[in-house]
C-alpha positions in Angstrom: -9.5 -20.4 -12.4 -8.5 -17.0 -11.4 -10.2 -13.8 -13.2 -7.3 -12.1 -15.2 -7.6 -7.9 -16.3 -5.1 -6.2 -18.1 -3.1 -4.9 -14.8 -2.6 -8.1 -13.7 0.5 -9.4 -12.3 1.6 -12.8 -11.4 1.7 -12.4 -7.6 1.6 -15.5 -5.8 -0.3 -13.9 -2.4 0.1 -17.2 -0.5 4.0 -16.4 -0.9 3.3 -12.4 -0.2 1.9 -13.4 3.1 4.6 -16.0 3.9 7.0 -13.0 3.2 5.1 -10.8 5.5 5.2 -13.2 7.8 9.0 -12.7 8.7 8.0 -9.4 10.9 11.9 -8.8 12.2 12.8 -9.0 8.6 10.1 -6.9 7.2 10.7 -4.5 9.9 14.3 -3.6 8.5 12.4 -1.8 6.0 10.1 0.3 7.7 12.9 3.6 7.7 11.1 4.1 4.1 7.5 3.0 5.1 7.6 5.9 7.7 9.3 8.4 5.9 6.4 8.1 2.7 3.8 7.6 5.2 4.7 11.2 6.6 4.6 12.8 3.2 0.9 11.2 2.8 -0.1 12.9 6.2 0.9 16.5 4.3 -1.2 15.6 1.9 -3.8 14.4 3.7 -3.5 17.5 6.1 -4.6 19.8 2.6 -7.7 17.4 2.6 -11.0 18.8 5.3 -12.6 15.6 6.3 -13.8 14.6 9.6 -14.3 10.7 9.5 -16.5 8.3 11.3 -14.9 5.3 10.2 -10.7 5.0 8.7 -9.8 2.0 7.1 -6.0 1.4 6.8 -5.8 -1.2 4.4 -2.9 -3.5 3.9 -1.9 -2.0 8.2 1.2 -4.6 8.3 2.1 -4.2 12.3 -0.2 -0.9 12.7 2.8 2.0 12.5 0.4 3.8 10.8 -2.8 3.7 13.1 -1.5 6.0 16.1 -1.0 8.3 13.8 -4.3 8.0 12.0 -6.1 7.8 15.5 -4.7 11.0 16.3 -5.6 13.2 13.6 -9.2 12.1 14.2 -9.7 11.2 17.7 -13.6 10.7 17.1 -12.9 7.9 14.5 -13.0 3.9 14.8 -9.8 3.4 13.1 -9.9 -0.4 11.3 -6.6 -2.2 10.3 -6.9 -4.8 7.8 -3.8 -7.2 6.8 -3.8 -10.7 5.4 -0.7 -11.7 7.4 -1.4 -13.0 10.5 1.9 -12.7 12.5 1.8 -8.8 11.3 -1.4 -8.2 12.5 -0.9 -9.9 15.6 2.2 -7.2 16.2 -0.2 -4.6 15.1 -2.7 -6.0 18.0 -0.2 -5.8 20.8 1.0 -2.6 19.9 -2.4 -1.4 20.1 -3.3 -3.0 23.5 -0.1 -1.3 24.7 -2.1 1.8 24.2 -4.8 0.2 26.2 -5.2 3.3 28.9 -5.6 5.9 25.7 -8.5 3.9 24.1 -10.0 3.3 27.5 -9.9 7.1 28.0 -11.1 7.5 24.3 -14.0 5.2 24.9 -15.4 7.7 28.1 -14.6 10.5 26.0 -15.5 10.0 22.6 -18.4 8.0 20.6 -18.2 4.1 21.4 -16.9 3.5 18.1 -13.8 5.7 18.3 -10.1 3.6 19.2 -8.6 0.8 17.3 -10.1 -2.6 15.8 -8.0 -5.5 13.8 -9.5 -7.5 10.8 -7.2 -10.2 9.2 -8.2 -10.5 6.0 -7.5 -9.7 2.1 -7.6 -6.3 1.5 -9.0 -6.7 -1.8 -11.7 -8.9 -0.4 -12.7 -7.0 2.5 -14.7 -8.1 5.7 -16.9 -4.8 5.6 -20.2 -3.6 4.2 -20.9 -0.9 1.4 -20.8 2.4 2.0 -19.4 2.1 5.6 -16.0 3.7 5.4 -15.5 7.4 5.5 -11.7 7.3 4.7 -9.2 4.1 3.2 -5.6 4.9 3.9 -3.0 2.4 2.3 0.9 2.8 2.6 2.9 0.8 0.2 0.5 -2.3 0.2 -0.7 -2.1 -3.5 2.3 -3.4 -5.4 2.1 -6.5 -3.4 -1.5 -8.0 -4.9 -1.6 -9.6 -8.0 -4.8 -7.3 -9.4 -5.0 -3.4 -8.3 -7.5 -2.4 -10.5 -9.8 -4.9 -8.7 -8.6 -3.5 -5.1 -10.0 0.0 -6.8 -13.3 -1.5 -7.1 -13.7 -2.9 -3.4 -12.4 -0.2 -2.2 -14.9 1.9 -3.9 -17.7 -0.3 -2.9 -16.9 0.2 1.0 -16.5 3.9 0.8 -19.2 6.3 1.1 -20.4 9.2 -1.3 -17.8 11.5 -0.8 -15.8 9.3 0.8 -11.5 9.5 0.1 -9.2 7.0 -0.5 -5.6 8.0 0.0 -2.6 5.3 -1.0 0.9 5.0 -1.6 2.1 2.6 -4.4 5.7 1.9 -6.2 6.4 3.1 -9.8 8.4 0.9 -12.5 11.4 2.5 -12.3 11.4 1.5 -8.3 14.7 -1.0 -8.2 16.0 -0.7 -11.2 19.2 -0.7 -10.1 18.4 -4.4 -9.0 16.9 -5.1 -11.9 19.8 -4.3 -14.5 22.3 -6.3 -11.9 19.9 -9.3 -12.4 19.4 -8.6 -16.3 22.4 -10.8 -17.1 21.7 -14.0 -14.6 18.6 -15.2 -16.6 15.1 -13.8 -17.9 13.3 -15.0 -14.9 11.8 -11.5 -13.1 13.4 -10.9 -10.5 11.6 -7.6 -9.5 8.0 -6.7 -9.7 6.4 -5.2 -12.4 5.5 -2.2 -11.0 2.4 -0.2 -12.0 2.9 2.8 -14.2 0.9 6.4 -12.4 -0.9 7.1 -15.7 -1.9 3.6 -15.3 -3.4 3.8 -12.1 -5.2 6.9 -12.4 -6.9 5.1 -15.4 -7.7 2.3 -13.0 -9.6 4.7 -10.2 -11.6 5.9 -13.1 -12.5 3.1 -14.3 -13.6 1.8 -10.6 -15.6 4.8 -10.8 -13.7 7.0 -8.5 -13.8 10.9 -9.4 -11.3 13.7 -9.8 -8.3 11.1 -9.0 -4.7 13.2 -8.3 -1.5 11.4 -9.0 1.7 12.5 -8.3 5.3 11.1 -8.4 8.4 11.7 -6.3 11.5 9.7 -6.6 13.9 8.7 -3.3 17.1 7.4 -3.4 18.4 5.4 -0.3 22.5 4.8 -0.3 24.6 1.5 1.2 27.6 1.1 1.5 27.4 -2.6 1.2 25.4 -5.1 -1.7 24.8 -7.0 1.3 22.6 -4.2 2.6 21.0 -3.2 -0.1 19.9 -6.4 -0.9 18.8 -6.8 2.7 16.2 -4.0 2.3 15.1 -5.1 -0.7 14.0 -8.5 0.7 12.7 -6.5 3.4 10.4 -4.5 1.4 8.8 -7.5 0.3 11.5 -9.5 -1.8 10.0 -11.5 -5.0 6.8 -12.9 -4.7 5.9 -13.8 -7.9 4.9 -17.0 -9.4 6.6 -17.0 -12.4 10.2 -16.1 -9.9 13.2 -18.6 -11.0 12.7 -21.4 -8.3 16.6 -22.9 -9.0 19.2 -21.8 -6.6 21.6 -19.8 -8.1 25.2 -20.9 -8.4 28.3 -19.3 -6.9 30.1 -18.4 -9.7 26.1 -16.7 -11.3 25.5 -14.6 -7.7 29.2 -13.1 -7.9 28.1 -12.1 -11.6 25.3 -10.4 -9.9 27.4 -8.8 -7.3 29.8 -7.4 -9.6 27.1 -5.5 -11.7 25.9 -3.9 -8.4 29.6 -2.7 -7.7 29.6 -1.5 -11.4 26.8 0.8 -10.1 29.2 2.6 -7.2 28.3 6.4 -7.2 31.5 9.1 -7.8 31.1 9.3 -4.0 31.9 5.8 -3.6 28.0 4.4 -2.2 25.7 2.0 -4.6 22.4 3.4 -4.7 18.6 2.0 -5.1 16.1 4.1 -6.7 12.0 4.2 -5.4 9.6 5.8 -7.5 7.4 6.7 -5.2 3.6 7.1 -6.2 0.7 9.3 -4.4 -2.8 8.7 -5.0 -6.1 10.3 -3.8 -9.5 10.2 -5.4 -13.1 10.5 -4.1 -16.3 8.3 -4.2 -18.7 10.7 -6.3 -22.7 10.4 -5.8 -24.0 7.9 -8.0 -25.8 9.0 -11.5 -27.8 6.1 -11.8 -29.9 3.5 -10.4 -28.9 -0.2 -10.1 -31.8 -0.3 -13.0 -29.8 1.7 -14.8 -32.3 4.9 -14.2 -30.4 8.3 -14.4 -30.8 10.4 -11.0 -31.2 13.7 -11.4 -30.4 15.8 -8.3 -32.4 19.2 -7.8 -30.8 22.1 -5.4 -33.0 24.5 -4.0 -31.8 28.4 -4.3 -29.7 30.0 -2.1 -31.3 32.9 -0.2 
């Protein structure tokens, strides 16, 4: 029987990875995975850190890792995702930049380049205390138990090593939500976690000095067709407790109706992303794994 914790979300991660699976439909929804992965590269640009070893966890078809390879050219840059046809996008995209890593190799330490991992990203295939940096764009709200992901994570990072994610906030979708409130009381979107919430959960996985910060975007269609397009693009419903019954003709035109009742004064329906930044460190230790305080001495400048 699964553990349970009190962030836990009835994600059914055999279906995420199905979803995930579908790269040409996933891809539909990348316009939004690029444009918040740019805002974390401002932040991370604020950040002075020189990594050996950058995790992206959750890498879905590897947009992200060009970009991570060249702001540290000296770093082995890892991609980790647990759906196989994504990764294996990510992989031929990288061996399409097969002449840069050669170069990189001659040029920089052997580690430095590209390497693909498919595996959990809560569960991962690495040892403690060998990752320098974990990125992650928009993969949290997808597994069923963050506040566990906060703890491996932790547990691969070094001291003073940062971990820099992306995540949705509850009031992501809501405009899909209230069309869906009067079909049934089945979810039909994910419960989202709250910021406050996951700042309590990096603490608790002993992070230090965690930094949240919210932003919301708003994306326009001129269609319900399109919307809901993205929406199943971005993931779709993955959860176990989802209404399995089709949903009758007459019941989907209800649906469709509510989302024209949501037309803007300038005539376009609209979806709603909260948008959630996170960034915490790995802090030194204060004890022993005998539960022994340490006690760090500093000897006198000058």
């Amino acid at each position: 029987m699964a553990m349970t914790s009190a962030f836990s979300a009835p994600i059914d991660q055999a279906l995420v990875r199905r979803l995930f699976a579908r790269t040409g439909r996933a891809a539909r929804a990348d316009f939004l995975r690029r444009e918040i992965a740019a805002r974390m590269h401002e932040r991370l640009e604020l950040v002075r850190i020189a990594p050996a070893r950058v995790l992206d966890a959750g890498c879905g078809a590897g947009a992200d890792l060009p970009a991570l390879q060249k702001s540290f050219p000296a770093a082995q840059i890892v991609g980790v995702d647990g759906a196989g046809p994504m990764l294996a996008a990510a992989r031929a995209a990288a061996a399409g930049q097969g002449a840069l890593n050669r170069m990189l190799s001659r040029l920089l330490p052997a580690k430095a380049g590209i390497d693909l991992a498919c595996a959990d990203f809560g569960d991962l295939p690495l040892g403690p205390n060998s990752v320098d940096l974990i990125w992650s764009n928009l993969a949290l709200p997808w597994h069923p138990q963050p506040d566990r992901v906060f703890t491996e994570w932790r547990r691969v990072l070094r001291v003073d090593g940062l971990l820099m994610f992306s995540s949705f906030g509850p009031d992501t979708l809501r405009e899909l939500r209230a069309a869906f409130a009067g079909l049934d009381e089945a979810p039909h979107v994910l419960p989202f976690v709250d910021m406050h919430d996951f700042g309590d959960q990096l603490v608790a996985a002993g992070f230090s000095t965690p930094v949240m910060d919210m932003e919301a975007i708003t994306v326009t269609y001129d269609t319900a067709a399109a919307l809901l397009a993205d929406a199943r693009a971005l993931g779709g419903n993955p959860l176990a407790n989802r209404r399995r019954a089709l949903v009758g003709r007459a019941a989907w035109q209800g649906v469709l109706a509510a989302l024209e009742g949501q037309r803007r004064d300038d005539g376009k329906l609209a979806l709603t992303f909260e948008v959630i930044y996170g960034h915490a460190f790995r802090p030194a230790p204060r004890t022993t794994q005998d539960g022994e305080a340490i006690v760090r001495f500093m000897p006198r400048k000058g």
